[in-house]
C-alpha positions in Angstrom: 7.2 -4.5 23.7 4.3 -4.2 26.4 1.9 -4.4 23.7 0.1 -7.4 22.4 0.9 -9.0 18.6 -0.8 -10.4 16.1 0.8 -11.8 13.3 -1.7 -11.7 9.8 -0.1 -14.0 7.0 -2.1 -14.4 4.3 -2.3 -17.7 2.0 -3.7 -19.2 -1.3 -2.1 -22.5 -2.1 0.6 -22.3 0.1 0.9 -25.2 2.2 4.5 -26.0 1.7 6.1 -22.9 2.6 3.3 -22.7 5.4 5.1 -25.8 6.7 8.3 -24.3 6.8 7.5 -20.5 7.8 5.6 -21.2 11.0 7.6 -23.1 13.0 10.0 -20.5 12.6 7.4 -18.1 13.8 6.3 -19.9 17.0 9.9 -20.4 18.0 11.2 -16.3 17.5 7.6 -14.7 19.0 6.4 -17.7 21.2 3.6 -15.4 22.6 2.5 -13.6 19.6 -1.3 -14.4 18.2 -0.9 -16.1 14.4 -3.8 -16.0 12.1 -3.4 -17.8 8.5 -6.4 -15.9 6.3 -6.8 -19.3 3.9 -7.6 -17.0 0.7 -9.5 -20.1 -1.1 -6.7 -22.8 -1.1 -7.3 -25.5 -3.0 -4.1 -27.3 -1.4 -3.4 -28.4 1.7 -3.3 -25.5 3.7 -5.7 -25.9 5.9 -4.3 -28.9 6.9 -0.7 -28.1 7.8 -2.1 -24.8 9.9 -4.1 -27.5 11.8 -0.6 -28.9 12.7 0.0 -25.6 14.6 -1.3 -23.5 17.3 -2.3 -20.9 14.7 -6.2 -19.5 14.1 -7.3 -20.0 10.8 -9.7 -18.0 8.9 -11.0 -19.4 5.5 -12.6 -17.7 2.6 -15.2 -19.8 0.7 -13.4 -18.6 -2.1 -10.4 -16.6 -3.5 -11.2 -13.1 -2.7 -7.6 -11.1 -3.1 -4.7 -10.5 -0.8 -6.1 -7.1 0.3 -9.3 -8.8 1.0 -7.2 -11.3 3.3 -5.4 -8.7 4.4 -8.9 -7.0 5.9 -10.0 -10.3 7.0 -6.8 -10.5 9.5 -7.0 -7.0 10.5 -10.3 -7.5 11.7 -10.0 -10.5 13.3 -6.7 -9.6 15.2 -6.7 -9.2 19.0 -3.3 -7.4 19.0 -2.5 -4.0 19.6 0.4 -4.3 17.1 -0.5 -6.2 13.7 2.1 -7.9 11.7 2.1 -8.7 8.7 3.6 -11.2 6.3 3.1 -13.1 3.3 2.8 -17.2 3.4 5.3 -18.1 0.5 8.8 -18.1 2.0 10.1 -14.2 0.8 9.6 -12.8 4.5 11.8 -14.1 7.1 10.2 -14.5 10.6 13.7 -13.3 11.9 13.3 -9.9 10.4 10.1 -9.3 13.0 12.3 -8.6 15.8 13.9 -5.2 14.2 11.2 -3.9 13.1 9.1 -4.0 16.2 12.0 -2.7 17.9 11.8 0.5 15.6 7.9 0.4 15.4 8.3 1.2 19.6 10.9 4.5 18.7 7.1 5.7 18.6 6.2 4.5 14.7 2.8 4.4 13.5 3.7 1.7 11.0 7.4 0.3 10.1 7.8 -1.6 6.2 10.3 -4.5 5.7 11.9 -2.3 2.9 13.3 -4.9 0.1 17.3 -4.2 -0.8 19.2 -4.8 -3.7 19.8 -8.5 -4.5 16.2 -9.3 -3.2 14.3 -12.3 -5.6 11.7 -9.9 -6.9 12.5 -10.2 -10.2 13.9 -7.4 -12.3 10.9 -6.4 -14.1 8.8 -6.1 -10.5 11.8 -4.3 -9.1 12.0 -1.7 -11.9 8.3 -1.2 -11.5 8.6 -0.8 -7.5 11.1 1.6 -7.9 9.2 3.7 -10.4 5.8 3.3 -8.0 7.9 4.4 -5.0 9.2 7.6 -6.7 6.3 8.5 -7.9 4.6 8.1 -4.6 7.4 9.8 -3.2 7.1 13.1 -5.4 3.4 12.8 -4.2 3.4 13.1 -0.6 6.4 14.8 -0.2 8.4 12.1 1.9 11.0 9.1 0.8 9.5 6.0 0.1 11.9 3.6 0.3 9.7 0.5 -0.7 6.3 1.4 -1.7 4.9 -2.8 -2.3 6.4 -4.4 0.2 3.6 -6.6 2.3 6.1 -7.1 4.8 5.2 -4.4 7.5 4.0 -3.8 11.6 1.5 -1.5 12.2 -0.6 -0.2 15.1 -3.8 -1.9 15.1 -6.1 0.9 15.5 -4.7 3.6 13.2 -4.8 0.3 10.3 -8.1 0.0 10.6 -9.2 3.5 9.7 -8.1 2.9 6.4 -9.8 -0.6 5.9 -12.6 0.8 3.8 -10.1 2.0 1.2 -8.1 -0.9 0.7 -8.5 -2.8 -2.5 -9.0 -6.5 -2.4 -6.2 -7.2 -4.2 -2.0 -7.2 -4.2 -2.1 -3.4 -4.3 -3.1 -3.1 -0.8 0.7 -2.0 0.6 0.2 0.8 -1.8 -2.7 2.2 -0.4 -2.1 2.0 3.3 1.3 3.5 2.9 -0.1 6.7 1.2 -2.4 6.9 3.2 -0.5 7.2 6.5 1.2 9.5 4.9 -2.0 11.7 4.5 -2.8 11.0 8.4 0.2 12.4 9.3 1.6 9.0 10.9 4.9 8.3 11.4 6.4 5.7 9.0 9.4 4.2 9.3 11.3 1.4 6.9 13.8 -1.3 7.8 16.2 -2.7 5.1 15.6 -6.7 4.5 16.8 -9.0 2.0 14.0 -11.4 0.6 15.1 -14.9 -0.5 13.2 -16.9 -3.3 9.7 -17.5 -2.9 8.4 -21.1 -2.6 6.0 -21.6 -5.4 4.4 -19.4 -8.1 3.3 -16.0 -7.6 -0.4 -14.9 -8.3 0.7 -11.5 -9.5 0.0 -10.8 -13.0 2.7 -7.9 -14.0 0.9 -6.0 -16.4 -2.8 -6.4 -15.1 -1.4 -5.3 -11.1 0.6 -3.0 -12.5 -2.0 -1.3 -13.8 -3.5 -1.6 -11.1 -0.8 0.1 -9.2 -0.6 2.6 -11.2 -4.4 3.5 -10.8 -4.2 3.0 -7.0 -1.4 5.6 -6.9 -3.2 8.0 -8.9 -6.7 7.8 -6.8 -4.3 7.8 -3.6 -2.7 10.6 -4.8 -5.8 12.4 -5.4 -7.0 11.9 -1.9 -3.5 13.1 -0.7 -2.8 16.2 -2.7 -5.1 16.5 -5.4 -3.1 19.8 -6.8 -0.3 17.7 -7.1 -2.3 16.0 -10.1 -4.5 18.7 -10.9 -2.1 21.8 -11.3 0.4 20.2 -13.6 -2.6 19.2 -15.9 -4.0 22.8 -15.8 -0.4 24.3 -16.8 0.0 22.0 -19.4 -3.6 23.5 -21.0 -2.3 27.0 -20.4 1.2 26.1 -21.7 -0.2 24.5 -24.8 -3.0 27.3 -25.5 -0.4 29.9 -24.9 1.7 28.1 -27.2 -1.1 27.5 -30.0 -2.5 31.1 -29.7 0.9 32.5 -30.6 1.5 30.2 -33.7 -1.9 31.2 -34.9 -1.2 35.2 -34.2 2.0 34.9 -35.8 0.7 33.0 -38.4 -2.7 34.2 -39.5 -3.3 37.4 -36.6 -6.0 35.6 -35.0 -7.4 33.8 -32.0 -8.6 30.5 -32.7 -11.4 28.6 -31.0 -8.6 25.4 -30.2 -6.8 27.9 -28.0 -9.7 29.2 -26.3 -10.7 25.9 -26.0 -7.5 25.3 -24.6 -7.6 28.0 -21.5 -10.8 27.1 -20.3 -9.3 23.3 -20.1 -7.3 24.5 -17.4 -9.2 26.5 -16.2 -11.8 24.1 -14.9 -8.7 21.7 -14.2 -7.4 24.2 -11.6 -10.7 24.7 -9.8 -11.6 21.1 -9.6 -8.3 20.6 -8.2 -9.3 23.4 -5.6 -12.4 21.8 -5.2 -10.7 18.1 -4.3 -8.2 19.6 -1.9 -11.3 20.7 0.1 -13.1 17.2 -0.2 -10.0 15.7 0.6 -9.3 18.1 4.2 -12.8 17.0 4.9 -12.0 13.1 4.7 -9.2 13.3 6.4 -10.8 15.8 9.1 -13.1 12.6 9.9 -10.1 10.2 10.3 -8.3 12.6 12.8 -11.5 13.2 15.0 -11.3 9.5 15.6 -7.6 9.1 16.2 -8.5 11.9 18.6 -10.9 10.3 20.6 -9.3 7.1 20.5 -6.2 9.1 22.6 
């Protein structure tokens, strides 16, 4: 590719995978700008990075992977960003396909996990339920909606830096919202070994977290999407309730009226967000505009 590459890999207390993961990355993209975001370690990270011609960029203290994340992005000189995580799961030899389909003319092309990948079952169950979900949202296959293991184009990235959360839910947001931006998005199947070490992610408290980062995604996306099956499920209900009460006792209750006016006002502040959302966005593609 005639563009320039920065490789972003975040770490927190990874300093024996770091030892084996990039050496592999100097020898497959020789040329290639590596930055290690040291997210607080209290190991030796710091350390074994100085053992290679890598930039590091510490944190005084552990501020998230999305907050790494941002801290790469930032500092990257690359046109094209890449980005991988420090414990072992992403295989540097995986970089060369999708970089290769990031130059078909992709805004941003995900390393998407396949079956037999050491994710765990429970963390694969939830992916898959994130990733339809965010599917049915946008309107578009999602093929792995988590995955950190993803290229990008430097400049359409950092549009979105201000919504990024700071911590592992980060893939979540930046996918959706290319989506919204109209991007091209492609995804490249990979098989992810073991990681080296102990993860940092909590399964109930990120997936929660997920979950929440899909929903206020999603309302930034297609806010009807949320908002109009809500308002039927009012009107269903008080349709529903005012007919048992008719039939039952020949009268209109105030629960059903109650009800109507529930989705009512669920409806028109769906309106309401689809025109805040056109208006975000509108900002984002003025930009993208003049950066053309």
């Amino acid at each position: 590719m005639a563009n320039t590459i920065s490789i972003v890999i975040p770490a927190r207390n990874e300093a024996s995978s770091l030892r084996t993961l990039l050496p592999k990355i100097m020898a497959l993209i020789s040329d290639a700008e590596v930055i290690v975001v040291d997210d607080g370690s209290e190991d030796d990270t710091q350390s074994v990075c100085a053992e290679f011609p890598v930039r590091v960029i510490s944190h005084p203290y552990a501020k998230g992977n999305g907050a790494a994340i941002k801290t790469g992005a930032r500092a990257a000189r690359g046109d094209v960003i890449v980005f991988m995580d420090a414990d072992g799961q992403h295989q540097p030899e995986d970089t060369p396909a999708l970089l290769v389909k990031l130059a078909e003319g992709y805004d941003m092309v995900v390393g998407a996990r396949q079956s037999g990948s050491h994710a765990g079952t429970h963390r694969a169950l939830a992916n898959d339920v994130f990733s339809r979900l965010a599917s049915w949202m946008v309107m578009q296959n999602i093929e792995d909606l988590t995955s950190g293991f993803r290229v990008v184009r430097a400049a359409k990235f950092r549009q979105f830096l201000y919504l990024l959360p700071n911590g592992f839910s980060y893939p979540t947001t930046i996918t959706m919202s290319f989506f919204r931006a109209g991007y091209g998005v492609a995804y490249v199947p990979i098989h992810t070994p073991r990681r080296v070490g102990k993860s940092h992610i909590k399964p109930l408290r990120d997936g929660v977290r997920f979950l929440l980062i899909i929903i206020k995604i999603g309302t930034l996306y297609s806010p009807q999407k949320l908002f109009l099956p809500i308002s039927a499920g009012f009107f269903i209900t008080g349709l529903g309730y005012y007919f048992y009460t008719y039939m039952s006792s020949g009268r209109f209750t105030n629960m059903s009226a109650l009800l109507f006016l529930a989705a009512i006002f669920t409806f028109l502040i769906g309106i309401v967000s689809e025109q805040i959302s056109a208006l975000h966005y509108r900002d984002i593609e003025q930009t993208d505009h003049e950066e053309r």
